[in-house]
Structure formats: C-alpha cells, structure tokens
N, C-alpha and C positions, 0 to 999 in steps of 0.2 A: 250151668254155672251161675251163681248169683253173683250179681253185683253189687244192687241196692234193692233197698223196699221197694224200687217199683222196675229195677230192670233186670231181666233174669236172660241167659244167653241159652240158646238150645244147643242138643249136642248137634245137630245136624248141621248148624253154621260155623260148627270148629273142626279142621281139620289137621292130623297132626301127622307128618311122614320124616322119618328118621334115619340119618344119615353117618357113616361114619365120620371124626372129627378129628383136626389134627392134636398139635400139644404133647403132653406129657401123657405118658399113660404105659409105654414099650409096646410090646406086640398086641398087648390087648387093644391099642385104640385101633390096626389094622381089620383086626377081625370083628367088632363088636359097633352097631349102628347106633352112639351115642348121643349125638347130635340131635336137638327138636327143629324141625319147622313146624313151626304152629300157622294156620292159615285162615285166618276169620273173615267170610263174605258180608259186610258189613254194608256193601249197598243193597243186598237180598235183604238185611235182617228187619224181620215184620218188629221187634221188639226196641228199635231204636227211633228216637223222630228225627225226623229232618235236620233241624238244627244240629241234635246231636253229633248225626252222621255229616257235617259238614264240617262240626270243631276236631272232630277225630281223623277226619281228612289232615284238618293244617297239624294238629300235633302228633301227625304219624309221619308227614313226610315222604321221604325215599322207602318207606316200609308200605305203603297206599300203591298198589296195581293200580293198572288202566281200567282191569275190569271188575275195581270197586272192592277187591280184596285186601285185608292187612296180614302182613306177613312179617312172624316175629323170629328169625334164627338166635337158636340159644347152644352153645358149644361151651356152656364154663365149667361144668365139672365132667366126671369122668363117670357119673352114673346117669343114664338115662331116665330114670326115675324123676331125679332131682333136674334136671333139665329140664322136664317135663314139667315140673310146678312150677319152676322159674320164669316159664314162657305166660303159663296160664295168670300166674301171679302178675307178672308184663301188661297182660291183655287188661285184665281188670283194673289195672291201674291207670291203663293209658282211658280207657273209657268211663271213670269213675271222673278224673280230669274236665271231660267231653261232659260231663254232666251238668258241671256246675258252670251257667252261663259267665261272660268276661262282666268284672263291673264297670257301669258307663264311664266315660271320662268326663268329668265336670270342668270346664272353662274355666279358665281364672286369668283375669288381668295381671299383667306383669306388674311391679310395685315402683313409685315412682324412682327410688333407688337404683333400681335394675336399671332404668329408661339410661339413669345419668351415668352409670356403670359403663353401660352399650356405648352412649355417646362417650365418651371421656377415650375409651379404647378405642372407638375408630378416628377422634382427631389424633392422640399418638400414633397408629398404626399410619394416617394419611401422612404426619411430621416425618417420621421412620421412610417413610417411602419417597418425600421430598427433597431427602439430604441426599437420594442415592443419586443425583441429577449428576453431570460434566462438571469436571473440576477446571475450573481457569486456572493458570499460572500465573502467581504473582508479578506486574511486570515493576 
C-alpha cells in the first residue's frame, strides 16, 4: 500500500480479519462477516522511522495495542468490500498525518495591553471577593 513517495506499507504488516456487524442490513448482517478489522504492526514496520512511529502512537490513541499494533474497526456499510477501503483509506490517512512533523511553537511576549488586561481583572475579581466579607448591622 502506498502512502507517499517515500513510505510504501507491506502487505505482511496488514492484517485484515472480518467479523459479523450489527445495524441495518435484516438477516443478511447475521449470516455474512461484514465488518473489517484492519490490524497494522507498526512497531515491526521496517518502513516507518522512529519519529513517525511515535506521532502515530499519540494520533491513534485507544486504537495503539500494547504490542505496538494499530487497529482500525470499520462496520459502516453493509458491503465488505467497501469496508475494507474505508479501513485501508483510515490507515493511510492516520499515517500520512504521522508524517508531517508538528510546527515549533515560537514564544512570544505577551503585549503590554494584555499585562494591563490581566491586572485590571484580578483587582475587580480581588473587590468582588472583598464585598463578600460579614455584614454588620446598622446600629
């Protein structure tokens, strides 16, 4: 499976086992195993670097095994076929993502406006909080 010009997936680290799925469908979705799991070993994979295989960790989430596998469940239509691209389509996307490194954060000072902003709200918020004191009665 290609990705990009320079990352291509083998079929040996995809794996795809297929399940029946609920929804709509009437007796066909009892009898017929429509459902994908797609299952890509992505800390085996000789074709990904480090990095990559690190940002594809955090943007997979609960979908990232222990043992370093992503795993995509796809139940949206009622063909397995098309399930089956949808998952693959899934995959490519989530690691196309994984590819393109985060851009750095540049610092920047706050502006002196802001400063007086900041302040200005915390003496009302400290007045706010000073009124809430014991009420004397008037004698």
């Amino acid at each position: 499976m290609r990705i990009s010009d320079r990352v291509t997936i083998e079929d040996w680290e995809v794996t795809e086992s297929f399940t029946t799925s609920g929804g709509p469908g009437g007796q066909n979705v009892n009898k017929v195993a429509t459902a994908v799991e797609l299952r890509f070993e992505a800390a085996r994979s000789p074709n990904l670097p480090a990095p990559v295989k690190a940002r594809l960790r955090r943007l997979a989430g609960r979908r990232w095994t222990q043992d370093g596998a992503l795993v995509l469940h796809v139940q949206e239509t009622r063909s397995q076929a098309r399930n089956r691209e949808i998952a693959r389509a899934r995959l490519a996307d989530l690691i196309r993502d994984a590819l393109t490194p985060p851009k750095p954060r540049i610092r920047t000072r706050p502006t002196l406006a802001s400063k007086r902003r900041r302040l200005e709200a915390k003496t009302r918020r400290g007045q706010v909080k000073s009124l809430r004191g014991n009420v004397r009665p008037e004698e």
